[in-house]
N, C-alpha and C positions, 0 to 999 in steps of 0.2 A: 606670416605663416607661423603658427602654431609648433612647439617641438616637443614634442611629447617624451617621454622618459624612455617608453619601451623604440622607439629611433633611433633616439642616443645610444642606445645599450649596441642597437643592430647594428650604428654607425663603425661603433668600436669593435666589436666585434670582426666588420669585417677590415677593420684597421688592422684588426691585429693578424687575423688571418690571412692581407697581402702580406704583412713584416715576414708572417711563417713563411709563406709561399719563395719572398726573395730569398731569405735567409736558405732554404732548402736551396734554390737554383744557382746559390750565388756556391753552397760546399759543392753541388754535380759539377758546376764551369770549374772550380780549383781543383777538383778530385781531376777530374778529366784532362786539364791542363798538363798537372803534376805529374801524372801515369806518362803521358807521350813523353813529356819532357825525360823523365827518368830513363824512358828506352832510347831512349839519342845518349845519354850521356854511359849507362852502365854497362854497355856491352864493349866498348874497347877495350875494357882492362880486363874482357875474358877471354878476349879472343886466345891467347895460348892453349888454355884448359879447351877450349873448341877447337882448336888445330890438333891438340893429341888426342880427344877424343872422334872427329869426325872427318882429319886428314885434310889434304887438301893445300897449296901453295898460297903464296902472301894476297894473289888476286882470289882468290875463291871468299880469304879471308877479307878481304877488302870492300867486296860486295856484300859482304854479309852485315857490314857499315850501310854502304854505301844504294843497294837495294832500297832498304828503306826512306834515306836521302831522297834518293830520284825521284819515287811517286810519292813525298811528301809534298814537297816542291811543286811539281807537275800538276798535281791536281786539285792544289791549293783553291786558285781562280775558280775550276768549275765546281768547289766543293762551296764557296761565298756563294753563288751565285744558286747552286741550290738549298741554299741555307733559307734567302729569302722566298723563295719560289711555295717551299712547303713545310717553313717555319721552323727556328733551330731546333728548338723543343725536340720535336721528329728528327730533323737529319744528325742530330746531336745524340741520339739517342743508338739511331744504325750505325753510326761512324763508330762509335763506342764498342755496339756487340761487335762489330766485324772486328775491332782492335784487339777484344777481349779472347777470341776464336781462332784467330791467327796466332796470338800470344801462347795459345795452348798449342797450339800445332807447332810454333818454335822449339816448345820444352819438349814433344815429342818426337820431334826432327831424328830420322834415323840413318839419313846422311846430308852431306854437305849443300849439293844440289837443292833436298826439301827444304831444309835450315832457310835457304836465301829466297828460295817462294813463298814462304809466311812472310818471310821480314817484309818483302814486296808486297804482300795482302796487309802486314802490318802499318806502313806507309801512307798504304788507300786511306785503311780506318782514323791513322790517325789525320791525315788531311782534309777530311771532312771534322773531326773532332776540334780541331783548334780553332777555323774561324767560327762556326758552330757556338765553342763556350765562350767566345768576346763577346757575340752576338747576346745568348743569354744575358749574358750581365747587363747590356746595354738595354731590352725591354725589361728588364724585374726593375732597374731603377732607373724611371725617369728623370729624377732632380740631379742634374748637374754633378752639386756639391758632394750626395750621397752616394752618385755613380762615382765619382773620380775616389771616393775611399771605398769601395766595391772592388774598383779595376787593382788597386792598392792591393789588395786582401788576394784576388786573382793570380794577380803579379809572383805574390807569395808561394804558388803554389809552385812556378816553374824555379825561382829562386831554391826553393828548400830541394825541388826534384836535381837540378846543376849542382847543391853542394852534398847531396847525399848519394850521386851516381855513382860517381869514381870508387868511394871507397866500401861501399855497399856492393855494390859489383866485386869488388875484393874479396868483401867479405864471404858474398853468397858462395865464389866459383870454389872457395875451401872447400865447400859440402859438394856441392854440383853446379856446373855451369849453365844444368837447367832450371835452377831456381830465379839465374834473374830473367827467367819469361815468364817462371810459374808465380811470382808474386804480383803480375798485373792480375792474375786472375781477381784475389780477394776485393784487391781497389778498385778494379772495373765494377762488380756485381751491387759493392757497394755505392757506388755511383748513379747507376742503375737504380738504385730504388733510391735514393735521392731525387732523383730525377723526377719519379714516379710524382714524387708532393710540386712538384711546380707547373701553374696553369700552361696554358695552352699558347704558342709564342704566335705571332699576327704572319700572315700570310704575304705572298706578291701574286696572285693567278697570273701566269702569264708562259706562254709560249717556251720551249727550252729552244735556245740560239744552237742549234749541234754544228752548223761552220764555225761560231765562235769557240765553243766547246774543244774542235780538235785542234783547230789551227793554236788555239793559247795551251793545248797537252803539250802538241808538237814545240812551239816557242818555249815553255817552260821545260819537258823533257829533255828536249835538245840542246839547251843551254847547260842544265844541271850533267845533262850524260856528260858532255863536251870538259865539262870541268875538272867532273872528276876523273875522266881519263889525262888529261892533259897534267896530271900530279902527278901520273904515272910513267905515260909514252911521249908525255912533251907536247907542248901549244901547235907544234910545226905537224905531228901526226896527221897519216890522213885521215882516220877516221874522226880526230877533232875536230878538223879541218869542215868532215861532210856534216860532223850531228853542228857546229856552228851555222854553217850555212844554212841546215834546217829550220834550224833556230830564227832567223835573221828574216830568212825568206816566210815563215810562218806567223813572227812577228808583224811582218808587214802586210800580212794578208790580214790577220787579226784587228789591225788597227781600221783597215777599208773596211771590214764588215762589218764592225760596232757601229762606224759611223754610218753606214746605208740599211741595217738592219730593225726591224719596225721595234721587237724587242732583246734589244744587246745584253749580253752575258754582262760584261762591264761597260754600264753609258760613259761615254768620255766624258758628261757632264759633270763626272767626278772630279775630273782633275783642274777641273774649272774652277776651284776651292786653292788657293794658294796653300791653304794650312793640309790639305792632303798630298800635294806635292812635296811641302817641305818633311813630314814626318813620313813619309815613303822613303825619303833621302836620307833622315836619320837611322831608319829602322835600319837602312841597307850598311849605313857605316857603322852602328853600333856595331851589328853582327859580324863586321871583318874582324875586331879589336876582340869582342866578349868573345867569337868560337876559336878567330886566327891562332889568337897568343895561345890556350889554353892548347890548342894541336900540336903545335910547335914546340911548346914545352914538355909535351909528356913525351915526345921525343927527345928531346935535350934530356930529363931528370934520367931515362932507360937507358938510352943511348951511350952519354956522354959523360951522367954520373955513374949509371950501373942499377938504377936502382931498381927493386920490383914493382909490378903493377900496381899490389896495395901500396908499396911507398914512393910512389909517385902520386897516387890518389891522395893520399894524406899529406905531403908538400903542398896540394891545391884546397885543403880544407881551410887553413887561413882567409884566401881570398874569399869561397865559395861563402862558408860560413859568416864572415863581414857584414859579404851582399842580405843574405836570409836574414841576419838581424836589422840592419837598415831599412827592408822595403816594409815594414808597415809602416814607417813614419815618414814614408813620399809622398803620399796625399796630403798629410798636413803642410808639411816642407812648400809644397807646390799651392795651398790654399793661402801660404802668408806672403809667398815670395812671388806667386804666378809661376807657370809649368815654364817660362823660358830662361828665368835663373839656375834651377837646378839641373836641365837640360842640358846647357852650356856648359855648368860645373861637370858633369856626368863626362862628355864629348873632350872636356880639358884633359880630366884623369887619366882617361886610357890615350892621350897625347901621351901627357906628362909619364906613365907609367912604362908605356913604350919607349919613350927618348933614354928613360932611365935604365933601362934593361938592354937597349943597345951598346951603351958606353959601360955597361958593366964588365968586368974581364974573364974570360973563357975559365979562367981558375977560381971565381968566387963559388963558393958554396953554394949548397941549396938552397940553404935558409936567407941567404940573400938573394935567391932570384924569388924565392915562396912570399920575400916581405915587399917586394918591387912589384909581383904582382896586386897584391890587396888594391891600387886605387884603380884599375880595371874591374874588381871585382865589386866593389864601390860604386861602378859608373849604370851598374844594371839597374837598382831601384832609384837612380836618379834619372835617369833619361826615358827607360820604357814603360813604366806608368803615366807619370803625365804627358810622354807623347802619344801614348795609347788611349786616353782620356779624352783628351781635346781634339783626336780622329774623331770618334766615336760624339764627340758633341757636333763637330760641324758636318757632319753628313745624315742626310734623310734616315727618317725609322725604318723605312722600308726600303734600304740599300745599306743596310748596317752590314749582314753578312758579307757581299760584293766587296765593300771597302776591308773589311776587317780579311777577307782572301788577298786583296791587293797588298794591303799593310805586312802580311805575314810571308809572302812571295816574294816582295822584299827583301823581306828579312833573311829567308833561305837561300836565295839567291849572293846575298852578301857574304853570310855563311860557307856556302859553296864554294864560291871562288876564292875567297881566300885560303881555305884548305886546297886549292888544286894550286894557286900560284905561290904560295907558301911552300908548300910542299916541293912544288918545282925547284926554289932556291934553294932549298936548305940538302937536296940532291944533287945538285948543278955538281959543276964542276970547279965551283971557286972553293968548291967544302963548304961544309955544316953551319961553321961559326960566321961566315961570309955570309951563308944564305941566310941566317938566322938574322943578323943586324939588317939587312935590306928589308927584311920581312916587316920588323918593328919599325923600320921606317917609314913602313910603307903603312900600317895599318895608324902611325902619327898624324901622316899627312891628308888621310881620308878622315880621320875623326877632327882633325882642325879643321877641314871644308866642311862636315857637316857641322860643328859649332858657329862657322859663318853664318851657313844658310840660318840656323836656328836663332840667330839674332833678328829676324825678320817674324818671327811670329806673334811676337803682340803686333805689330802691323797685320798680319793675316788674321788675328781674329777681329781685330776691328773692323776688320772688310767683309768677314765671314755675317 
């Protein structure tokens, strides 16, 4: 066949104009990332400035966290699951405005009450925006190699949102504590039209599963609520008691119906994949170690040293900041070494970080628990890029969103409970410094189980 000159030119051309296309959807997936991630992290250190200005007791204030938590969590699953159905592009794009709309409805909250039903709408948005922007990245780049330093660059974006929350939140509540709702505004719109340059993401036509749907709200809801009451009124509560059993019993209906269902919300044919069972288990235990310590701490630095919110936030900029500069060089890391070395490394650290911070003494300084934390902060772009990478290879294009909801449900769910059993100790009754050491031993011995399991994945992808 013949190649004429004017081909060539058309070839390149539209060569170049996928590069544009990824390049655009790959800043909406980190822009979008960054924003939800920032609103998880910046609103704790305002909550004082929102308790004098809109009233209200430590639970009003706790929901006003923890709101958002719940239907993060919850609707994780059916947020994947519509992801594939009418393609991220679309649901990436509504999860976004609804995120951007409630964020404004935050900053204009005129009491306590409104304040915690945005956060709730903020929650929705952002649970359809997270597996949404994996998804993204996962069709713009098909090749492997250039996905895995994509997801890198993604990674980046909650990385930079985790070390900029805390003391960015500080900063803002100086002026007003409703500036840190009003600064999604700018990053959502500009995301948004980001968005705008990126083609059109591949479809799944198919039926929406609505028993799958409620029974995995109800399993997911019910777990997340249960948790985080049980940080509060105790694991033995009744009402933990009832949202657990919801949970349990909803679970187990969820699991009959996928499998007798003609098309499942989540095919169990997913977990058929060794390598998505294993990084399900990593996600879940990273997030006890990456959200646990950091809870626990900004309790200890207030608490126990005194300090204020902004300097408590700046005790965690060591760590925070560490991770930001390390995660663009985890895809290369993971291209020389394979994703199960620095995995392991990642899951060692926040061992090692936590054993060390247990035997440390109730009278060391700040500055030595701010320097114990760093190889926790360390273990972020070692473990969740390349285990978010090699999800994302071994599962179907068209169950990218499903998996990338499961992967992230995970993750919150990890999250959660360690804030609710954490929490529970370091309130018991043995005291603070008691519950604090159990805590760190607790979130050692789940990151050393998952560094087990994750010695088995070059075996899983050789079977993959």
């Amino acid at each position: 066949m013949t190649v004429t000159a004017s081909s060539r030119r058309s070839r390149e051309v539209g060569t170049a104009d996928g590069g544009r296309h990824a390049t655009a959807t790959l800043a909406a997936a980190v822009l979008g990332f960054f924003v939800i991630t920032l609103d998880a992290t910046i609103v704790n250190v305002a909550l004082p400035s929102i308790r004098d200005a809109l009233g209200g007791g430590i639970t009003g204030l706790q929901w006003v966290v923890d709101g958002y938590t719940l239907m993060f969590a919850a609707l994780l699953l059916s947020a994947g699951a519509l992801s594939d159905r009418i393609g991220a592009r679309k649901a990436f794009a509504g999860g976004l405005a609804l995120f951007v709309l409630a964020s404004l409805a935050c900053g204009l909250a005129p009491s306590l009450p409104v304040l915690i039903a945005a956060r709730v709408v903020q929650g929705i948005g952002a649970a359809v925006t997270m597996p949404t922007s994996m998804a993204l990245v996962r069709h713009a780049f098909p090749d492997p190699a250039r996905r895995a330093r994509a997801v890198g660059v993604w990674a980046m974006g909650g990385a930079v949102a985790a070390a900029a929350g805390p003391v960015l939140g500080g900063v803002l509540s100086l002026a007003s504590w409703r500036m840190i709702f009003f600064i999604n505004l700018p990053v959502g719109l500009l995301t948004l039209a980001l968005l705008a340059r990126s083609p059109q993401s591949p479809t799944r036509p198919a039926p929406f599963d609505w028993v799958g749907q409620i029974t995995g709200i109800l399993a997911m809801g019910g777990l997340t609520f249960g948790a985080i009451e049980a940080g509060e009124a105790g694991f033995t509560a009744p009402k933990v008691l009832i949202s657990v059993g919801i949970a349990v019993a909803a679970l187990a209906a969820f699991v009959l119906t996928q499998a007798k269902v003609a098309h499942p919300m989540v095919p169990l044919s997913l977990f058929r994949s060794s390598m998505v069972v294993i990084a399900t288990g990593i996600g879940f235990a990273f997030m006890v170690g990456f959200y646990g310590l950091p809870f626990v701490f900004s309790l200890d630095f207030q608490q126990q040293h005194h300090l204020s919110a902004l300097g408590a936030g700046i005790a965690f900029l060591p760590m925070m900041l560490l991770s930001a500069c390390l995660t663009p060089f985890s895809a290369r890391i993971a291209e020389r070494t394979g994703p199960r070395v620095p995995v392991i490394a990642g899951l060692v650290l926040i061992a090692a970080g936590s054993i060390a911070l247990a035997v440390l003494p109730a009278s060391a300084p700040v500055w030595t628990s701010a320097l114990l934390l760093i190889p926790v902060g360390l273990a972020g772009p070692l473990v969740m890029p390349p285990t978010t990478a090699v999800l994302l290879e071994h599962v179907p294009a068209q169950h990218t969103g499903t998996a990338s909801g499961v992967f992230n449900t995970s993750r919150q769910i990890g999250g959660a409970l360690a804030v609710a059993v954490f929490g529970a100790l370091i309130s018991g009754t043995a005291g603070f410094q008691h519950g604090l050491r159990i805590s760190l031993i607790l979130a050692a011995v789940v990151a050393l189980a998952a560094a087990l399991a994750a010695t088995r994945m070059a075996a899983a992808q050789n079977r993959a």
